[in-house]
Every structure is written in structure tokens, then in C-alpha cells.
C-alpha positions in Angstrom: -23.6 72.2 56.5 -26.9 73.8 58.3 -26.9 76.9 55.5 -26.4 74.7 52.6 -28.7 72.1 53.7 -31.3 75.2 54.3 -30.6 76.6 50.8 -31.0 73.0 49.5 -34.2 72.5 51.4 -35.9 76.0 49.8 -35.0 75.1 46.6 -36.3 71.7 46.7 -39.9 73.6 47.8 -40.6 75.2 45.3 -41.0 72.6 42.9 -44.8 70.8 43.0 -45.0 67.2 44.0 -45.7 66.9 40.3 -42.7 68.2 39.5 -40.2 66.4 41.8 -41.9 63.1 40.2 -41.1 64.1 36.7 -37.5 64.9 37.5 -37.4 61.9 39.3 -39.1 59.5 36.3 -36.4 61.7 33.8 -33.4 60.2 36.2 -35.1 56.7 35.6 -35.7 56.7 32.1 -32.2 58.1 30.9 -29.5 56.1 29.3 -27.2 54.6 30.7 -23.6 56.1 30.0 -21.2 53.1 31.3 -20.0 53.1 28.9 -18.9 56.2 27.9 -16.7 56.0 31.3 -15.5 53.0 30.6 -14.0 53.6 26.9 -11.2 55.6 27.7 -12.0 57.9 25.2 -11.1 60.5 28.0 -9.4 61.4 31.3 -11.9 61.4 33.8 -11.5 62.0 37.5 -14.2 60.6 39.6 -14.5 62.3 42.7 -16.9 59.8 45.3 -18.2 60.4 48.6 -17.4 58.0 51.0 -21.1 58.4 53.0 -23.1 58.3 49.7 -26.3 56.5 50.4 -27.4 56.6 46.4 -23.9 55.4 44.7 -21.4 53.9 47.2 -18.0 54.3 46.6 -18.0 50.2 46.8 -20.2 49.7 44.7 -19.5 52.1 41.8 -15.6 50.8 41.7 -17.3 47.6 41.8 -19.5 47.9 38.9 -17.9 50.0 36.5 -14.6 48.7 34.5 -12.4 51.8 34.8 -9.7 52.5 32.1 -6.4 53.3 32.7 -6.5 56.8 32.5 -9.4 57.2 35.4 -8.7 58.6 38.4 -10.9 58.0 42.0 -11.0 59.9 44.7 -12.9 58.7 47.2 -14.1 62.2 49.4 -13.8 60.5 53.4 -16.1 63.6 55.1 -18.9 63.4 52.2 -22.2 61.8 51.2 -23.9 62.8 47.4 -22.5 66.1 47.2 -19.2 66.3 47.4 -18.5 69.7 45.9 -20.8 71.2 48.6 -19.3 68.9 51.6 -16.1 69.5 50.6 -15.7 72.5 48.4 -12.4 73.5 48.9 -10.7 69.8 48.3 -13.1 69.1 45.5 -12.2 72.2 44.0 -8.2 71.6 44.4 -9.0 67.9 42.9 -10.6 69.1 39.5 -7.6 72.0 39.4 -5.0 69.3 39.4 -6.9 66.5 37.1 -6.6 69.4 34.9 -3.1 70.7 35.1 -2.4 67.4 34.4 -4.2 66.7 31.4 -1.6 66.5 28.2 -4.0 67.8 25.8 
């Protein structure tokens, strides 16, 4: 992960200090949308990273009432970013949730 922790790194630079705080402050003040995964209203595939040090695995499934037509996936070799960690298996996950939709 050395390249995309690089590329991650030089992106992150060139925001200000400023800027990193706002982004941060606009994470804090948003709504919450618990609920909007937790209606059911539609299918929804969570994909998790088992080494997540903001949002545990645990502690999402333990929080959140998911509906019956949720699916987890709980990504064993990943922290945040799963879809970098893991491309090719997060990629195959999102293909399948959606061949499987009955839309």
C-alpha cells in the first residue's frame, strides 16, 4: 500500500491547516443518516474493514438496527478504506450486490 499511501499523503498536503479543519468541522456538524440505513427503504451492502480504527466493524453492527435486506461484509485485510486495500474484492462485492438487485 506504499504508492497509495504516498498519493494519499500528497493530496492530503495540499490542503491548509485551515482547510483540513473545515472539512473536519463539516464531518462533525452533518446529520446523522441512521436512519436512512436502517428504513429498508433500499438494498444496501455494507462493505467494513475489519482494522478500522474510526468505525469498527463491532461497533457499527452493534449500533445500527440493520433491515432485512442489508448485507455486511466485513473486509479481513483492511482498515478505512477498503476499496483502496482491497480493490479487487471490493470491486467483485458491489458487482454482485448489484446483479442481485430485483429492481
Amino acid at each position: 500500500m506504499s504508492d497509495a499511501l504516498r498519493r494519499s499523503k500528497m493530496i492530503a498536503s495540499l490542503n491548509s491547516g485551515e482547510g483540513i479543519i473545515a472539512i473536519l468541522n463539516g464531518m462533525i456538524a452533518r446529520p446523522s443518516r441512521k436512519s436512512l440505513v436502517e428504513s429498508g427503504r433500499v438494498p444496501l451492502l455494507w462493505i467494513l474493514g475489519r482494522d478500522d480504527l474510526y468505525f469498527s466493524p463491532e461497533k457499527a453492527i452493534r449500533d445500527t438496527s440493520l433491515p432485512q435486506n442489508a448485507e455486511t461484509v466485513i473486509l479481513e485485510n483492511s482498515g478505512h478504506l477498503g476499496f483502496i486495500e482491497e480493490t479487487e474484492r471490493s470491486a467483485g462485492l458491489i458487482t454482485g450486490f448489484g446483479r442481485r438487485l430485483d429492481w
